[in-house]
N, C-alpha and C positions, 0 to 999 in steps of 0.2 A: 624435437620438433616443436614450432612456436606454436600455441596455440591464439587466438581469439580469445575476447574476456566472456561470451558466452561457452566455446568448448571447454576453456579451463574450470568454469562453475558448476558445469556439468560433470567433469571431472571431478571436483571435489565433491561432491552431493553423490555420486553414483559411488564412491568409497562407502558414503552411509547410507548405505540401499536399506537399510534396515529400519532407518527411520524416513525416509522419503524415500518413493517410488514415482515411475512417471507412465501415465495410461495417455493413450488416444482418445480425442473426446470420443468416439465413435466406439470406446469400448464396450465389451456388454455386460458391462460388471456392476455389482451391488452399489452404492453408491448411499454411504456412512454419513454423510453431510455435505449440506450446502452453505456454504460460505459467502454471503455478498460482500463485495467490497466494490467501495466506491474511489475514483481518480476522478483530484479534485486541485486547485491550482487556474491561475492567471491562464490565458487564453495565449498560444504560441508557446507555450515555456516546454512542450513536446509530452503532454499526457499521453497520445492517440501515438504516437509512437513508442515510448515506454509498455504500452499496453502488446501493444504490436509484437513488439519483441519480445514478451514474456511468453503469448499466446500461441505466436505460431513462428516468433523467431524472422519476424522480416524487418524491413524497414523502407519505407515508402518517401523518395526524394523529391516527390511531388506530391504531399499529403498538403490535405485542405483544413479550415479547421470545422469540427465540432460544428452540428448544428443540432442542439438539444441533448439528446442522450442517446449512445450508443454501448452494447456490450458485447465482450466476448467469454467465453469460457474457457478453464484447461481442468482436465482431473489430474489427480499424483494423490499417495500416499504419504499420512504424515501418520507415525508411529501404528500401524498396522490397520490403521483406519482409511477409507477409500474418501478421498475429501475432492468435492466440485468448488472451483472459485467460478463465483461469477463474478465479472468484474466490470464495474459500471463507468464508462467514460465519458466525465461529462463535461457541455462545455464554458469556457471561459469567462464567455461575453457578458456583460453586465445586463442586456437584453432577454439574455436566458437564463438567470438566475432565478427566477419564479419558478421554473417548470421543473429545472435540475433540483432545486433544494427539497422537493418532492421525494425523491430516489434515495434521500439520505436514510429514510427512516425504514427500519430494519436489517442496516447495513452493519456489519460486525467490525468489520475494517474500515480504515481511510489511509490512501496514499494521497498527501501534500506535497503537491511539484510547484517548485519554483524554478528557475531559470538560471544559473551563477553568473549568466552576464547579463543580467537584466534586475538591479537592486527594485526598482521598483516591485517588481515580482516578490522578491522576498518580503521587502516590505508590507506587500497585502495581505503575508500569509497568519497575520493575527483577524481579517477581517475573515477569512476562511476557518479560522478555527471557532469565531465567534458564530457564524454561521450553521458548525456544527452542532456546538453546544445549542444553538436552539432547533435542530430538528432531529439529531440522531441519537440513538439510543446512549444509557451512559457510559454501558458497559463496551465500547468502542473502543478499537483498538489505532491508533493514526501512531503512520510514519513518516516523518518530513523527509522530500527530496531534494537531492540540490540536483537538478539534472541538466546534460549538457557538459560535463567537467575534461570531455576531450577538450574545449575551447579554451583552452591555459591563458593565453595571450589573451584573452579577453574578459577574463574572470574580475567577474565588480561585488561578488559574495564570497567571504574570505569565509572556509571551512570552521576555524574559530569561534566566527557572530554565530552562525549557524549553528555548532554545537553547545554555544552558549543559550541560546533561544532554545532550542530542545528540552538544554535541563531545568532551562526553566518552566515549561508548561508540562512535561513529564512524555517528550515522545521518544520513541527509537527515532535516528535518523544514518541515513547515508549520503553517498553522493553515487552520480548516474551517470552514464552514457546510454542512450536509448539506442546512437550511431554505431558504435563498436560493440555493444554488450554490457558493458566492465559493472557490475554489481545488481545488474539489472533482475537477475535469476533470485541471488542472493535475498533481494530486498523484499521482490515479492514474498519467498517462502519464509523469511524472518517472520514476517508479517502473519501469515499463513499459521505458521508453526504456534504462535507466540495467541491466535485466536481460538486455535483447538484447544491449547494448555487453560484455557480459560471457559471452554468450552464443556472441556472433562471436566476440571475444577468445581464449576458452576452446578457441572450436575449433578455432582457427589454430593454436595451440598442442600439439594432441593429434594425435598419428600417425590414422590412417586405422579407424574403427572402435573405436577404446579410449573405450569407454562414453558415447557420444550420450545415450541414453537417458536417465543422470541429467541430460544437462545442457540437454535439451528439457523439461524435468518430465514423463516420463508417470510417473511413482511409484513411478522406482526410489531406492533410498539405498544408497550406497557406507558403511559399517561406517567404512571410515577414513576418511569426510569428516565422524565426528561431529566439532559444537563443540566445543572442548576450549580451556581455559586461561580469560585475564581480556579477551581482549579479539575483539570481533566481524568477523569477514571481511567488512566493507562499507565504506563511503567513508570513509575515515580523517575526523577533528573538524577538522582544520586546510584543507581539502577545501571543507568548507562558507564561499560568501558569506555575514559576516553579516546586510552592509547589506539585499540580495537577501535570505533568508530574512525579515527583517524587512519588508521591503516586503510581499515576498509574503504574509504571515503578517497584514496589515493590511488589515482588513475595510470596507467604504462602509457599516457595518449601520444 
């Protein structure tokens, strides 16, 4: 039977039930952490879609864009821990960048969407990182998207630039369809996963009480965990599979 590139991810992830679980927000269950992540990226490149599709699995043919900040949530279980994303979508327009770049701060994740038939788009996405660096915390986790990669025949972001720019600022990256599904699932709980291992990490590390708080996300910011210097507090470039990134990043569209 064919599946869909959401039911096949589903698929794969529900073989490892044991380290990711999937709750209803509405569940009445304990809840281990809260995870802010922020969707970030060029205006039209399909943030509020991508979102869409993670959250509740839709996709909206008549979606309008962004007008300041919007969120949604999903709970799942990542390694026997009950984890809430909250996921902040914000928007584009150069208009609302005052208001949005607010949201950054205490955010543990960033998803960076770009567009692959829109170079422009890619191209901005060193002014969006720069923008993080100065508001979000260091210890932040950002994944570049290239989304949109059903549109083969009109691709003007070669997978290549893209994974080259990656290793060089140190992010995970993939490529997206928000339309079919096709890594969508994936990329969030990469993301997801890859914040908790830094989360546990982090706490093993800190005496008894010295500041939880920043590093569950509820929206605190430590002053001296601004960004600061040329290079990002995430998965170092040499880190990244490339053959894997490459797979993954290759679409059935």
């Amino acid at each position: 039977m064919k599946m869909n590139g959401v039911e096949a991810e589903k698929k794969q992830y529900n073989e490892s039930e044991k380290i990711i679980g999937y709750y209803d927000d509405d569940v009445n269950e304990k809840i281990d952490y809260v995870f802010k992540v922020v969707v970030i990226g060029d205006s039209s490149v399909g943030k509020t879609q991508m979102l869409s599709r993670f959250a509740k699995n839709e996709f909206c043919f008549d979606s309008k864009s962004t007008i300041g900040v919007e969120f949604q949530t999903r709970t799942l279980t990542i390694n026997g821990k009950v984890i809430k994303a909250q996921i902040w979508d914000t928007a584009g327009q150069e208009r609302y960048r005052a208001v949005t770049s607010a949201y950054y701060r205490g955010a543990l994740g960033a998803m960076l969407v770009y567009d692959i038939t829109k170079r422009d788009s890619f191209d901005h996405v060193t002014r969006w990182i720069e923008e993080l660096r100065s508001h979000a915390d260091s210890s932040i986790v950002i994944m570049l998207i290239g989304n949109k990669c059903d549109l083969v025949d009109l691709r003007m972001v070669s997978t290549e630039d893209a994974i080259e720019f990656a290793e060089e600022q140190g992010l995970f990256f993939s490529e997206t369809s928000a339309l079919n599904g096709n890594n969508v699932e994936s990329a969030f709980l990469k993301l997801l996963q890859e914040i908790h291992n830094r989360v546990v990490s982090k706490k093993k590390s800190l005496e008894c009480g010295s500041g939880d708080d920043d590093i569950i996300g509820n929206g605190g910011n430590n002053s001296s965990n601004t960004l600061k210097g040329s290079k990002i507090d995430v998965i170092l470039g040499h880190e990244l599979e490339i053959s894997e990134m490459k797979k993954l990043s290759s679409c059935s569209c």
